[in-house]
N, C-alpha and C positions, 0 to 999 in steps of 0.2 A: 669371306669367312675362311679362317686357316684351318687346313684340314692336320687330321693327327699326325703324327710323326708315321714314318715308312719303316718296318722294323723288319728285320731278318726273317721273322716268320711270313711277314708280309708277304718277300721275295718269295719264301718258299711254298705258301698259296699260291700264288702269281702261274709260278712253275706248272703247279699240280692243277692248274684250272677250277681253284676252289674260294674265287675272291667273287663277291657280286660285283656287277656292271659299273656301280658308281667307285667302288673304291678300286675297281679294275684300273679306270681311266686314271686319278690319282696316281694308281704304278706306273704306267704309259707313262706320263710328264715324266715321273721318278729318273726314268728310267732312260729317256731320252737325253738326260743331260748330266749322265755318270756312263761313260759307254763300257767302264771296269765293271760296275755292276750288270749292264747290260747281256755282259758276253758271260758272266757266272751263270747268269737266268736261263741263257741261252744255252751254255753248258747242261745245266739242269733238264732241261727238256727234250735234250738230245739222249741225256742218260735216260731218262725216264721212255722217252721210245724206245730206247735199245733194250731192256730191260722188260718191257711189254711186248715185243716183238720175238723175245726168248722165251718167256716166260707165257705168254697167254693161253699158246698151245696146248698146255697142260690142261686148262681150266675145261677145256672138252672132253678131257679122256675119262674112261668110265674106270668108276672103284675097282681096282684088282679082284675077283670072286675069292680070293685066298684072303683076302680082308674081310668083307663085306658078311661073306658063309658064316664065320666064329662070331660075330659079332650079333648077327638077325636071330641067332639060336638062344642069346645070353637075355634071360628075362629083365624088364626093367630098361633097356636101354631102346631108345628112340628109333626108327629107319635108319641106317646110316645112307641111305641116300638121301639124306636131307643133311648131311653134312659136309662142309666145305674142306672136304681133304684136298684137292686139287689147290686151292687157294693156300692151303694151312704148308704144302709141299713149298713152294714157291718161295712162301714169305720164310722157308726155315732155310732153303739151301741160302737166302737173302743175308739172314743174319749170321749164318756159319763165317760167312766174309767177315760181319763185324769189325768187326774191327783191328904137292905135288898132283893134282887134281882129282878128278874122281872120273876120269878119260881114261879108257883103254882101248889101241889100236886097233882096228877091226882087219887090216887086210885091204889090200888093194880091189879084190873082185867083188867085199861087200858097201866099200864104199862107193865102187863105181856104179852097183846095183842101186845103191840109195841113191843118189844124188841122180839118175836115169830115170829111178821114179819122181822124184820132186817134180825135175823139167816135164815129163812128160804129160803131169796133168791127171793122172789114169784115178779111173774112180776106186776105193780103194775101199774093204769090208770093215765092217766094225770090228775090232779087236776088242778083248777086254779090259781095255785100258783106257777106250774112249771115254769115263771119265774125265782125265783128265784134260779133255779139250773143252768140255764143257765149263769144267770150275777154272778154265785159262781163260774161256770167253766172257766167263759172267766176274770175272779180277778185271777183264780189260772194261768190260762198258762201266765199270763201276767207278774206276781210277783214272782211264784216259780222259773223261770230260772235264777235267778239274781242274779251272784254271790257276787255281793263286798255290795250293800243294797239288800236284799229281804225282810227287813222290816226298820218301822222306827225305831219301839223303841225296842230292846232287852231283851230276857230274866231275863238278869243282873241287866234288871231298872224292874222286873215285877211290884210291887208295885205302879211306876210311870205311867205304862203302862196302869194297871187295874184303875185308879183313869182318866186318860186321857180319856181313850174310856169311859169309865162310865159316864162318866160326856158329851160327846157329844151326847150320845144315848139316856142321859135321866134316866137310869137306871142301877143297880151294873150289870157289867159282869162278869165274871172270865175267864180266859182261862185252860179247863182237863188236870189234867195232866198225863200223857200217858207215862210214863218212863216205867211200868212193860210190857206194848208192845213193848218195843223197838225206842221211838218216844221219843224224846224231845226239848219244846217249843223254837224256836227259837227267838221268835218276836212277833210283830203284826202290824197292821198300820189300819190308818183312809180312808177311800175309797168313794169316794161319790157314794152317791145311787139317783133311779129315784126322791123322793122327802126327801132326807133325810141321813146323815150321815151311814155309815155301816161299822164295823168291819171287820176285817180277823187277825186271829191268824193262825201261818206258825210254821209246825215241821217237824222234820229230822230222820231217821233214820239212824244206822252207816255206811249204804250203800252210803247212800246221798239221798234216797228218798225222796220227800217231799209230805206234805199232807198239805191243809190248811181247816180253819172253818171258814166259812163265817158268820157274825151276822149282822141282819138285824130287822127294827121294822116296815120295810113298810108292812109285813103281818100282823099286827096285829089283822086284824077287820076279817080274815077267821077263821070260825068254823073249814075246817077240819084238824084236827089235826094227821092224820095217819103219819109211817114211808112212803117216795114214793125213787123209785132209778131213777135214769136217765144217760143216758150213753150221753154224749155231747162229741163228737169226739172223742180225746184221751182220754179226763177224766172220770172218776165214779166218780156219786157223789150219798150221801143219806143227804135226806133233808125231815124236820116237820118243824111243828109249835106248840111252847109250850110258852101257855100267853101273854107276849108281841112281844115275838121275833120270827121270821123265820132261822132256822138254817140250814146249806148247809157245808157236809164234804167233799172234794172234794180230790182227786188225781189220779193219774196214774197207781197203781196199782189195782191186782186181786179183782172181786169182794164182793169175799168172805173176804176175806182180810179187805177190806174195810168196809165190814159189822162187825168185829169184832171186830174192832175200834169206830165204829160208835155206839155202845153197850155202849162201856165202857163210851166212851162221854155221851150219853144220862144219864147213871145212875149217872156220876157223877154231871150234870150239872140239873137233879133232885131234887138231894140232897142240903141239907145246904149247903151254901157257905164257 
């Protein structure tokens, strides 16, 4: 008997673990003998752990009492502890994704101070800015898994690329270039931010690694300017603020790793353009 056709939605139940047994197996064949498809699904499921692994944490934390107070006092409205605000958080910060430069010299004593904390690894306080390591890590698990677009524009168009974002952010960006690491620029793409356009430049190692740079100009108006690290589920990220822009380097690998990547960016996004 031929069974139905295999349809995108199909894959995308498959993903989410929401196919019964018999049409499971069905994908299984599907799937064994398209290995492009294969590694999308697999993409997919990789995103959807990472994603779960950022996000679940929340689903335990109790109603803020500065919510909960105003609300139990208002006649007619239900417990709100019977309400999935923890859930309702998640799925918004989710769809908020949806879908001459602007560098000024710091000084020799404060770049030697940043780049001494990068290497050194030192745990570092929350700032108010953390933020943006978050909305860098929840742009990276969303975008890196994505095998056929992970970006829009291509390294191939860089020129077009860096004239594009520069011109939506306001001012020159460039994307480091990172080949003596072992990293090379894939892309980049336009992301909306809380009140304002934001960058991400996405690179690759010959493993398939990926790392992305988040640029952002909603920090602008914060003085601290320190290196801070932040670990947001699966991702590390290390993230400052220099001048106009807030910068967030974010991936899945080792810390340390990642702190000596985060070097080379800094010095080079320092410097002249």
């Amino acid at each position: 008997m031929s069974i139905l056709p295999i349809t995108e939605a199909d894959l995308h139940a498959y993903a989410d673990g929401r196919l019964a047994p018999a049409r499971r197996a069905e994908v299984d064949a599907y799937l064994a003998a398209r290995p492009d498809d294969a590694a999308r699904v697999r993409a997919w499921i990789g995103q959807n752990d990472a994603l779960h692994a950022l996000f679940d944490p929340v689903l335990d934390e109790p109603l803020p009492a500065r919510l909960a107070a105003p609300l139990r006092a208002r006649p007619g409205l239900r417990d709100v502890r019977h309400w999935p605000w923890q859930a309702l958080a998640a799925g918004l910060a989710l769809a908020l994704l949806g879908g001459g430069g602007g560098w000024s010299l710091r000084g020799a004593a404060e770049r030697d101070h940043r780049l001494a904390s990068i290497e050194a690894g030192a745990p570092f306080p929350q700032p108010a800015f953390s933020g943006l390591a978050h909305q860098a890590a929840i742009a990276h698990v969303v975008y890196s898994p994505d095998v056929r677009r992970p970006v829009e524009v291509g390294a191939d168009q860089e020129d077009q690329l860096v004239a594009w974002l520069s011109k939506r952010l306001g001012s020159k960006i460039h994307p480091p270039h990172l080949g003596k690491l072992g990293y090379e620029l894939i892309g980049g793409r336009l992301l909306p931010g809380a009140s304002g356009p934001v960058a991400q430049f996405m690179y690759h190692d010959g493993a398939g690694q990926r790392l992305t740079l988040y640029v952002s100009t909603e920090q602008a108006q914060n003085k601290d300017t320190g290196f801070r690290f932040a670990k947001e589920g699966p991702v590390n990220v290390f993230y400052w603020i220099d001048g106009k822009f807030g910068y967030a380097l974010s991936a899945g690998i080792d810390k340390g790793e990642l702190a000596r990547v985060a070097t080379a960016v800094y010095e080079q996004l320092e410097g002249p353009v």
